[in-house]
N, C-alpha and C positions, 0 to 999 in steps of 0.2 A: 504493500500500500504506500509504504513511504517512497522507494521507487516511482511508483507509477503519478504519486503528485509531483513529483520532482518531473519528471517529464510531460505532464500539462502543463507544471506554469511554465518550461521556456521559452515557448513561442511569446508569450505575454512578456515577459523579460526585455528578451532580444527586441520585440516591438518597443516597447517602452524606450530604450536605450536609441534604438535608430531614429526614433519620431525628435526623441533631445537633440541629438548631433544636426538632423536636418533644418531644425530651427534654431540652433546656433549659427549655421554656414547662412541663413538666411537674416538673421539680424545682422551677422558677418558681412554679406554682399557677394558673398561667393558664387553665388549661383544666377545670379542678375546684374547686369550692366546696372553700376550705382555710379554713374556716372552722366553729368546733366545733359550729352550729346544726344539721347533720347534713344539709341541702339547701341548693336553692339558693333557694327561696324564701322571703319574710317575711312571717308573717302574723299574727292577734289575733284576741282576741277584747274585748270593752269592753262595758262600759257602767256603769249606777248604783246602788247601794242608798239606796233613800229609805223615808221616813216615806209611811205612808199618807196623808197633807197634803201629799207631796212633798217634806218636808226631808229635806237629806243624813243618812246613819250613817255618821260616819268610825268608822274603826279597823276595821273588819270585815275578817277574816281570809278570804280567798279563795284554798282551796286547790283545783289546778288537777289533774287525773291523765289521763298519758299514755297511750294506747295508740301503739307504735309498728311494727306489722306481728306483735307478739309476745304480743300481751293487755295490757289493762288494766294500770297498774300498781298495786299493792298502797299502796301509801305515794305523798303527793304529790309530783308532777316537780315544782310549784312551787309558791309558795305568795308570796301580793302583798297589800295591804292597803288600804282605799278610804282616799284620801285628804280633803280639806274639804270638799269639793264629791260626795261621796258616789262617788268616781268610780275605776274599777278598769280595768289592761290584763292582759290573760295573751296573752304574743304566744309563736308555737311556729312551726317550719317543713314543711317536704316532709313530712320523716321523718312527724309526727305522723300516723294516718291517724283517730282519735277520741282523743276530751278529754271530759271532765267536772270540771263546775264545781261547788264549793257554796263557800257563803259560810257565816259562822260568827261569831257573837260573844256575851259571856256576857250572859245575860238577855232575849238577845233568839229568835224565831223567823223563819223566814223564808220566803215566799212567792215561785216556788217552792223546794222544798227543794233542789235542784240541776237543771242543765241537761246533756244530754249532744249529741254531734253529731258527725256526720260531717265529720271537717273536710278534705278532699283539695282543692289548692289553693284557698283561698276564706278570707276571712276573716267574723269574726260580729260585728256592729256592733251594740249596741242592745241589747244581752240584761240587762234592768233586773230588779230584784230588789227587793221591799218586804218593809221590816223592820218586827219586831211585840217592839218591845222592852220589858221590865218597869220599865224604868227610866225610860221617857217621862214626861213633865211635857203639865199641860193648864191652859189659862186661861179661867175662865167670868166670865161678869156678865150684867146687866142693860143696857138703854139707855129712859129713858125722859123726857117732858117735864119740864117742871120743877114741874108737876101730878098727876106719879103718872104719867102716862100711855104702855103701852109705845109704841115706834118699831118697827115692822115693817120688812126690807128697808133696814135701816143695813147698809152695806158696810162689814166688821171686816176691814183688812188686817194680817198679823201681817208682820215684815220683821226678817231676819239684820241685825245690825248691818254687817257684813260683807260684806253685800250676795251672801252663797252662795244664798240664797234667800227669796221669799215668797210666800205664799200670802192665799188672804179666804176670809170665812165668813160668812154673813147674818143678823141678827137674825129671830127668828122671831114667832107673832104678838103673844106674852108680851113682845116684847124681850130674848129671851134669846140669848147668842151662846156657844157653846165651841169653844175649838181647841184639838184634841188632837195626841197623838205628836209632841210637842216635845223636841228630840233636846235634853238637859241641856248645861250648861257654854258655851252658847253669850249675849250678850247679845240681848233683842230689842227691839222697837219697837212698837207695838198701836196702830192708828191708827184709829178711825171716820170716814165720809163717807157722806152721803145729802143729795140737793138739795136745798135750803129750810131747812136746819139747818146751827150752829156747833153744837161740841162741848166742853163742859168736862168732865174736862181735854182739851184737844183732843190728845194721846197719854198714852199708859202707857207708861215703861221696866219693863226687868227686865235687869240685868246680871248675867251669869254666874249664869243662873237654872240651880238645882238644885231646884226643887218648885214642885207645883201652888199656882194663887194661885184665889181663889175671892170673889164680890163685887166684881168687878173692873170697877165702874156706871161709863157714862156720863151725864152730864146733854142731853139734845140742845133745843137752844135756838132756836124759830125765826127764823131771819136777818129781819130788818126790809126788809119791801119797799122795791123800789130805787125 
């Protein structure tokens, strides 16, 4: 008899004991995302606002809006800013099931105007955006002998001090070269190269250019056979 009570109550026991340990791991958080992102998963969305040249637009206001099973929301969940390098994250969890993105900043437009997407576990890598801003700066000139004559196909690289970004542009049959949508307040560097020529001056600065420069010649001078 004493046996066989002994082997009724240990189901009740071992119950007893499991049912404690499960409501400890649960006032614990062990068992559920206790964490205010509202799921358990981490996700984003990234990428750039560039110049139609490819250079970054800091400052650009990227505001982010949630759907989270209940509609759209009216006013932004959040709202992030590109940083030097033109570069933005909007990260959101489970909860979220769509987002829309637009970016914004004064004087500029933007291509496109916003992105929208289904986001259920997945994240969006890549969703780049080109800015069309009134405030861009441009650099022209000439490049020609030291005869008058233009240089076709001179390789114009323009280069961030900073090294956030560069881009080239090629003289055409005039010798003409222009780089446009040049994101302001930054320094650059303008360097020509074409094989069989040196270059006077063989770069152009512009530190913490705020405006267009215009007549901005090179001389291209034939290298002396080796």
């Amino acid at each position: 008899m004493i046996i066989g009570a002994y082997r009724t109550g240990l189901p009740d026991i071992a119950l007893s004991v499991l049912l404690v340990l499960l409501f400890g791991l649960l006032l614990g958080g062990c068992l559920f995302d206790s964490d205010d992102d509202g799921g358990s998963g981490s996700y984003e969305m990234n990428g750039y606002v560039l110049t139609e040249i490819g250079g970054p637009i800091q400052g650009v206001e990227i505001k982010a809006y949630f759907d989270r099973g209940d509609g759209p929301s009216s006013t932004p969940s959040l709202v992030t800013v590109t940083d030097a390098r033109g570069f933005y994250r909007v990260r959101f969890d489970d909860s979220v099931v769509w987002l829309r993105v637009t970016p914004g900043k004064a004087l500029c437009d933007f291509r496109p105007l916003n992105v929208s997407y289904n986001t259920t576990g997945r994240s969006i890598p890549n969703e780049n955006f080109t800015g069309y801003c009134g405030s861009i700066n441009q650099i022209e000139g000439h490049i020609r002998t030291p005869g008058g004559d233009p240089v076709r196909g001179v390789a114009v690289l323009i280069r961030e001090a900073g090294n956030l970004w560069n881009t080239e542009v090629f003289t055409d049959s005039e010798g003409f070269y222009l780089i446009s949508s040049i994101v302001p307040g930054h320094t650059y560097v303008v360097t020509p190269t074409h094989a069989g020529y040196n270059f006077d001056p063989p770069h152009r600065s512009y530190p913490d250019l705020v405006q267009d420069f215009t007549g901005q010649d090179f001389i291209a001078n034939p290298s002396p056979a080796p």
